[in-house]
C-alpha positions in Angstrom: 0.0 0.0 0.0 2.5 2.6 1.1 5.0 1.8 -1.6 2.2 2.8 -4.5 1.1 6.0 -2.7 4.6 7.2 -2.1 4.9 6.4 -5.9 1.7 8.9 -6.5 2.5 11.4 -4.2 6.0 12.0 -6.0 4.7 11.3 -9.4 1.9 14.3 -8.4 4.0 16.7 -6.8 6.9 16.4 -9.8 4.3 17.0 -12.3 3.4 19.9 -10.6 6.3 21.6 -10.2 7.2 20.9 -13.8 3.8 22.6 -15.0 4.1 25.6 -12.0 7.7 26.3 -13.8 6.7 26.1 -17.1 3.8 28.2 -16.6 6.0 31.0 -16.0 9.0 30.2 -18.2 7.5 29.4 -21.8 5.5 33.1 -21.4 9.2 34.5 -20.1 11.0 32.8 -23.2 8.3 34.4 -25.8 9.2 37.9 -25.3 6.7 38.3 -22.4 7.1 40.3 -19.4 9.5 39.5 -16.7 8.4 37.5 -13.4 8.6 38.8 -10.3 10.2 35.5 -9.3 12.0 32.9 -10.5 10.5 30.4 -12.9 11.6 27.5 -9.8 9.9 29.5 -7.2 6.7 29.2 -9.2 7.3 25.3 -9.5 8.2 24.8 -5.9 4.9 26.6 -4.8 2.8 25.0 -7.2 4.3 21.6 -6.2 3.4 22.6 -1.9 0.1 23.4 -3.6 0.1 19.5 -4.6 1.7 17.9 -1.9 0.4 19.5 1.4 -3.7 18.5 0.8 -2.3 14.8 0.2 -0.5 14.7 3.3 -2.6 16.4 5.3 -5.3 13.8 4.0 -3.2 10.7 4.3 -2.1 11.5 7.8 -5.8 12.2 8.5 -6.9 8.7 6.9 -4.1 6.7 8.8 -5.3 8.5 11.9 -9.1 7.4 11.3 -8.9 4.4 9.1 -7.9 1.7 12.8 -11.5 3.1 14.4 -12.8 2.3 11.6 -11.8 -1.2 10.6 -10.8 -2.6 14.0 -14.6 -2.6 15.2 -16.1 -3.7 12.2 -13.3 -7.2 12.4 -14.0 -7.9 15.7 -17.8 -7.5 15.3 -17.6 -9.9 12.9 -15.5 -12.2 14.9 -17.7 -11.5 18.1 -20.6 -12.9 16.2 -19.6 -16.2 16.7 -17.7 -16.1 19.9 -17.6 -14.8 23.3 -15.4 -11.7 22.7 -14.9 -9.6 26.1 -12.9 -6.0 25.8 -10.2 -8.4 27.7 -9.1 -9.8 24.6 -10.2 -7.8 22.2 -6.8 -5.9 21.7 -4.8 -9.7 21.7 -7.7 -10.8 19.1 -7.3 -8.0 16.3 -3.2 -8.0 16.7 -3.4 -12.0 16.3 -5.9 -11.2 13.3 -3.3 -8.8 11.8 -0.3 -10.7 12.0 -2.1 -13.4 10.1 -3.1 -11.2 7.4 0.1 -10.4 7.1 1.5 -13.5 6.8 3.9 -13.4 10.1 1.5 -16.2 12.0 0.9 -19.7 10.2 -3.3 -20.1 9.1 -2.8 -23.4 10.4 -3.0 -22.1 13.8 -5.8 -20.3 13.5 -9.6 -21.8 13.8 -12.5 -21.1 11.1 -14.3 -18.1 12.7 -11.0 -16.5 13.0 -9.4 -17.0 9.5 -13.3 -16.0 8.1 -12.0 -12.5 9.7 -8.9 -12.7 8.3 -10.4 -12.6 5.4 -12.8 -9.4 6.2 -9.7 -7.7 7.3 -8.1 -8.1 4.3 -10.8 -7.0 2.4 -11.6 -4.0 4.3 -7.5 -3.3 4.0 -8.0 -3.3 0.1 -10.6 -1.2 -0.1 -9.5 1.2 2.2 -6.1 1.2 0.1 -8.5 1.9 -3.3 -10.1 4.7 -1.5 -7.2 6.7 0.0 -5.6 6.1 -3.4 -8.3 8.0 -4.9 -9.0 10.6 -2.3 -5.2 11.7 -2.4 -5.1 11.7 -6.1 -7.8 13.8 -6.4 -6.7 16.2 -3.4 -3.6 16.2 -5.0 -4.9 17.1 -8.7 -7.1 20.1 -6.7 -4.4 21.7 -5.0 -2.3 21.4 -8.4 -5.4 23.2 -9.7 -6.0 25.6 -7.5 -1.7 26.7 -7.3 -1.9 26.5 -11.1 -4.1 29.1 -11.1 -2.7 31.5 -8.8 0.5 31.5 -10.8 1.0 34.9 -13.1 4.3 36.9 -13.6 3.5 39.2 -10.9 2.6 36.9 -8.3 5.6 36.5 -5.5 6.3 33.0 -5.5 9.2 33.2 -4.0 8.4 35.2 -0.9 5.1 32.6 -0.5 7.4 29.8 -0.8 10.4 31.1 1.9 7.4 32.1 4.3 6.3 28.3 3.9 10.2 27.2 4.4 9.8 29.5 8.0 6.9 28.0 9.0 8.4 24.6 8.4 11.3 25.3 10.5 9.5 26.9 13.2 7.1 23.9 13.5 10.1 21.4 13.9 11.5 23.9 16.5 8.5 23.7 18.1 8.2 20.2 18.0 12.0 19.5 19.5 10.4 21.9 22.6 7.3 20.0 23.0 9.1 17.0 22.9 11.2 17.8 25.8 8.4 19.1 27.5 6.4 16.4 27.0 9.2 14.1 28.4 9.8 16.2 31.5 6.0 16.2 32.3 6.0 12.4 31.9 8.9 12.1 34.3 7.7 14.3 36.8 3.7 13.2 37.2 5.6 9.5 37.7 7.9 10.8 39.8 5.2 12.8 42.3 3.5 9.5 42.6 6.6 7.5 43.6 7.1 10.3 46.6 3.6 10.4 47.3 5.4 6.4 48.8 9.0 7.6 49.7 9.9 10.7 51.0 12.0 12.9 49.2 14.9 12.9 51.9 14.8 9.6 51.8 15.5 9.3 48.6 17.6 12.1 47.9 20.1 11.3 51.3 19.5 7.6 51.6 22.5 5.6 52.0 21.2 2.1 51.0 19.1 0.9 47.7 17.2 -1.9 47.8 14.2 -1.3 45.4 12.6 -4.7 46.0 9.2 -5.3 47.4 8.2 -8.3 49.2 5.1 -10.3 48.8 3.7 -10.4 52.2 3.7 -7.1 54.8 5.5 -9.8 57.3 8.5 -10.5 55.2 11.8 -8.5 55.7 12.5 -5.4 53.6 8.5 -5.0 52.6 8.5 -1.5 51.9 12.2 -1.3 50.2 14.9 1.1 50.6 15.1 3.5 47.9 18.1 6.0 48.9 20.3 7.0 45.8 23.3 8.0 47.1 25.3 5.0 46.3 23.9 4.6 42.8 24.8 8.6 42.1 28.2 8.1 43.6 29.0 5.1 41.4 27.7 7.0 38.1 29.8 10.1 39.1 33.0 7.5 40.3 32.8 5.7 36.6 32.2 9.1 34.7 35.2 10.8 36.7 37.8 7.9 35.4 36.4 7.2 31.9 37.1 11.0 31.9 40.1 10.9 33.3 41.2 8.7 30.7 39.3 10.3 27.6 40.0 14.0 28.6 44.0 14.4 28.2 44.5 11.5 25.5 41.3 12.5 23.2 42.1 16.6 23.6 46.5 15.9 23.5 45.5 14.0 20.2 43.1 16.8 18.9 46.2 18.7 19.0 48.5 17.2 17.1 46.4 16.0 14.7 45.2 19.6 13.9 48.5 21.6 15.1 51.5 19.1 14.4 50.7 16.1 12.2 51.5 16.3 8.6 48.1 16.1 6.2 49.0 12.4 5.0 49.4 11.2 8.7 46.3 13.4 9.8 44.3 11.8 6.8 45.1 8.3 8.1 44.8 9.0 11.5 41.8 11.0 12.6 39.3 8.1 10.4 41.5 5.6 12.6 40.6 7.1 15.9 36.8 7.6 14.9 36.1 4.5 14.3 35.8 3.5 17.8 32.8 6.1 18.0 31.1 3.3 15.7 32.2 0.0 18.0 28.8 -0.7 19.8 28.9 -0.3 23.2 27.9 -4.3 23.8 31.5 -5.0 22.4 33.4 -2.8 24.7 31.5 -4.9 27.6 32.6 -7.8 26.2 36.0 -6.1 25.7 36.1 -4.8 30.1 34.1 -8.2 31.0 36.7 -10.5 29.7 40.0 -8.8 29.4 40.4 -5.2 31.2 38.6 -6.5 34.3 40.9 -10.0 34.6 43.7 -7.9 34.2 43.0 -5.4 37.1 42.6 -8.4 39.2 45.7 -9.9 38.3 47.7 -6.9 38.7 45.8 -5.7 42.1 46.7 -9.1 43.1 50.8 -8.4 42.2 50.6 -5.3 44.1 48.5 -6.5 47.0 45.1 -5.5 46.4 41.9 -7.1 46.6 40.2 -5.8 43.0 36.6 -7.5 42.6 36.1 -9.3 39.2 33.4 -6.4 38.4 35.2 -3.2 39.4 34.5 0.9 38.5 38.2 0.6 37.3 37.6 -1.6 34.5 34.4 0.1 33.5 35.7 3.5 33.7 39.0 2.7 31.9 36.8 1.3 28.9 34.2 3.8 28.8 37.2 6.4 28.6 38.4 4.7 25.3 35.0 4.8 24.0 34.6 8.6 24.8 37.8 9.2 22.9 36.6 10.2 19.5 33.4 12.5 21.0 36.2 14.5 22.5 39.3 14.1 19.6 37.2 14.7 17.1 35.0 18.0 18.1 38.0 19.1 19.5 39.6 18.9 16.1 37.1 20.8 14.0 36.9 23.1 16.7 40.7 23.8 17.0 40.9 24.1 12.7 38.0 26.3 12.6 39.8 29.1 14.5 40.6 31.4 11.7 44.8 31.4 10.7 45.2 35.4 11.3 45.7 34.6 14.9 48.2 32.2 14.6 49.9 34.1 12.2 50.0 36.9 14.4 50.9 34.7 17.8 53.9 33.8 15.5 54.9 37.3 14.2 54.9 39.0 18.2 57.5 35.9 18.4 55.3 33.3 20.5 56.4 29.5 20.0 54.5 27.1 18.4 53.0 25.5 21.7 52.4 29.1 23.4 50.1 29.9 20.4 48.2 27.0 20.9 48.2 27.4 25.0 47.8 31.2 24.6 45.7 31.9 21.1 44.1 28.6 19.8 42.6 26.9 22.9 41.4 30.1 24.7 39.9 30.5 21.0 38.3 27.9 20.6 37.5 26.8 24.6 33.1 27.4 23.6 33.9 24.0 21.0 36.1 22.1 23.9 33.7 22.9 26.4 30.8 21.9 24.2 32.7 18.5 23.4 33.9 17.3 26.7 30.0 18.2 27.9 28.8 16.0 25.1 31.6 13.3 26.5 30.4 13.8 30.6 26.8 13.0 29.1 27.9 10.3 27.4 29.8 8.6 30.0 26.4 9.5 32.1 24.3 7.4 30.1 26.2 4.0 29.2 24.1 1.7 30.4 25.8 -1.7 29.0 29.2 -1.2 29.7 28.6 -0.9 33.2 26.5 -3.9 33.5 29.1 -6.1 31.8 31.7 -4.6 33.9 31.2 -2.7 36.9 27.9 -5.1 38.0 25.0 -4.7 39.9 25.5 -4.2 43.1 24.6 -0.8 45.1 27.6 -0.1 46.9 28.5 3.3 48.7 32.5 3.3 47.5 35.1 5.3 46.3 37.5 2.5 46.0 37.5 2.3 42.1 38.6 -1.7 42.6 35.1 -2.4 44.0 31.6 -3.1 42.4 29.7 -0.1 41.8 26.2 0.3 39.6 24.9 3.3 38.2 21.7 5.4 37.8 20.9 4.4 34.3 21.7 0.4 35.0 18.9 0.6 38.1 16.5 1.9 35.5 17.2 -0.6 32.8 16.9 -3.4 35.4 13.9 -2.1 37.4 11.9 -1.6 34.3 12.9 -5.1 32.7 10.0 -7.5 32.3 6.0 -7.1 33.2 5.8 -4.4 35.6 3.1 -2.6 37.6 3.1 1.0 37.4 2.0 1.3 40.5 4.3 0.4 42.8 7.4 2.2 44.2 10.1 -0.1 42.7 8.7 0.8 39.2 7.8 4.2 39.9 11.4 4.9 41.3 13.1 4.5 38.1 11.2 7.8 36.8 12.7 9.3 40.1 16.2 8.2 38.6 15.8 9.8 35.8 13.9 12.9 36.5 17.0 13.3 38.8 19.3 12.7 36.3 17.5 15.4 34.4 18.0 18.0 36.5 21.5 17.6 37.1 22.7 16.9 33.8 21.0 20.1 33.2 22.6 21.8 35.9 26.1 20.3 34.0 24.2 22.4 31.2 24.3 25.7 33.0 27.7 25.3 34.7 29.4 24.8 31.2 27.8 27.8 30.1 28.8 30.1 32.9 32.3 29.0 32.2 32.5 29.5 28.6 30.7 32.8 28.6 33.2 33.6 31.3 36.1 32.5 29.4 34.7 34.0 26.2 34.5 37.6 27.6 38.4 38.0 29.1 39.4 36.8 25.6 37.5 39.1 24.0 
């Protein structure tokens, strides 16, 4: 269905802007007078003339056409059965997935395949007719943009005021996406304190998110204090950054300050390629290598390193950050324009007091932006810390124990059937509300810096 409307819809909207161009280029070639715009302005409005009526009618249809077909199927399979609103949802997704070939008919009993077969048929007909209703949408907006078209009509001015509203819708969108997601997090996130205090949650020292059966057994009500799962984020975050910060912004450096263009050519697609390793691998990588080697070596100097440690986590999740860092940093340090070099160089500075002096004050905004991009990053790995750095809830700063973080709670609280209405599933909206705000407050720190930085070199 969708492949043959997509081939409409394009066939339509070319066609139009072909005849919206021509209209005003043939008159233009004969000697007649000159357009107010250009002859593509004409075919780009005539072709938004075509295309937004069969949009805005195919999103409508796709939006009405499930009320409409879903009740008539499973009327016609309630006739025969004892359908309740319990099953009704299981019953039309099992009828689809037939239709569609995913589920063997042989699995399937007569009154069921009979609506099979109504579903199909209502499918095809409801293809026909959208088919039809969008071409002749389409063919009336051609019309009606056809005959708006004249040399003096501003085409172009109609066209960049569409291109504005355009962008200002999927501005809008971003915003009320990120408001939607906030307001999500935080009506979840009253309810779970509506069961656990805020200070609780906020200054508890233990977590413990699991919820007994019975009222007599021990730990009923759970423990739900963050601490330890915030320290162990910011523990794992502070060495992956450790490790990523000096080696991803030294190599930014030289790749963009010292390295000759064949080596930099070679190099920089080298080091980005571990931004495309997925994250699963570098768990396998700490899980079965980094993490048996800090235990070996803890155990030749002494030390008691666990076999899922913050070390081995962090130490990976800093090679993975790498290429965030090295290669923002990079474009960054390239873009600052060559008259200030030149002129760090002419007042007699070395090569390395330009760059400490000129090029990174320059371009600290880019560095700043990168290594907040990295922190966020290292924030959010979810996988390598499970692989590596375990599950356990531990209030540490010894970076050879087993640590969890914020974002492996919420993965393994929300895994499987769950009740919203509890306060083990509830508290992973806590999490990340939580998380929210203080990667946000990251957000404003950065800035304050940067604009701070920004205004002495200026």
């Amino acid at each position: 269905m969708f492949p043959q409307l997509a081939i409409v819809f394009f066939i339509l909207v070319l066609a139009s802007w072909l005849l919206g161009r021509r209209r005003i280029r043939v008159p233009q070639l004969a000697g007649g007078p000159r357009p107010r715009s250009r002859a593509v302005y004409h075919g780009f409005y005539n072709a938004l003339w075509c295309a937004l009526p069969m949009l805005s009618v195919a999103l409508a249809w796709l939006a009405v056409e499930p009320w409409i077909i879903r009740p008539a199927v499973l009327h016609a399979l309630g006739s025969g059965n004892d359908l309740t609103g319990a099953n009704e949802a299981f019953r039309f997704v099992e009828i689809k997935n037939l239709a569609r070939g995913i589920l063997p008919s042989e699995s399937a009993d007569e009154p069921v395949l009979q609506a099979v077969e109504y579903y199909k048929q209502l499918s095809r007909q409801s293809s026909i007719a959208l088919t039809v209703v969008l071409i002749a949408s389409g063919l009336a907006g051609l019309a009606m943009g056809y005959k708006r078209i004249h040399h003096a009509f501003p085409a172009r001015e109609k066209v960049e005021f569409f291109v504005r509203v355009f962008l200002v819708t999927c501005s809008s969108i971003a915003i009320l996406t990120t408001i939607s997601i906030i307001l999500a997090l935080a009506m979840e996130t009253l309810r779970f304190f509506q069961h656990v205090p805020l200070t609780d949650f906020l200054f508890g020292l233990r977590w413990n998110p699991q919820i007994a059966i019975r009222a007599d057994q021990v730990g009923s009500s759970g423990t739900f204090g963050a601490v330890p799962l915030f320290a162990g984020t910011l523990l794992i975050a502070l060495i992956a950054m450790l490790v990523a910060v000096p080696i991803g912004l030294f190599s930014a450096i030289y790749l963009a300050e010292y390295a000759r263009p064949a080596v930099r050519h070679v190099a920089k697609p080298l080091l980005e390629i571990l931004a495309g390793i997925p994250t699963v691998v570098y768990g396998f990588f700490a899980a079965l290598t980094v993490a048996p080697l800090i235990v070996e070596f803890g155990g030749l100097l002494g030390l008691e390193a666990s076999s899922e440690s913050a070390l081995a986590a962090g130490l990976v999740m800093g090679i993975m950050i790498i290429p965030f860092i090295s290669s923002l940093s990079d474009d960054v340090i390239t873009a600052v324009p060559y008259s200030l070099r030149d002129a760090s160089l002419a007042l007699g500075a070395t090569k390395s007091e330009t760059i400490k002096k000129v090029l990174l004050p320059a371009a600290l905004p880019g560095i700043a932006g990168a290594l907040l991009l990295a922190v966020s990053r290292a924030i959010g790995e979810t996988m390598i810390v499970v692989m590596a750095a375990g599950l356990a809830a531990n209030l540490t700063a010894n970076p050879l124990e087993s640590v969890t973080t914020v974002t492996t709670q919420i993965v393994t609280i929300l895994v499987g059937d769950q009740e919203f209405d509890s306060p083990k599933t509830l508290a992973a909206f806590a999490l990340g509300l939580t998380l929210f705000c203080i990667t946000l407050a990251l957000n404003f720190l950065a800035l304050h810096i940067v604009r701070k930085y920004r205004e002495q070199y200026d």
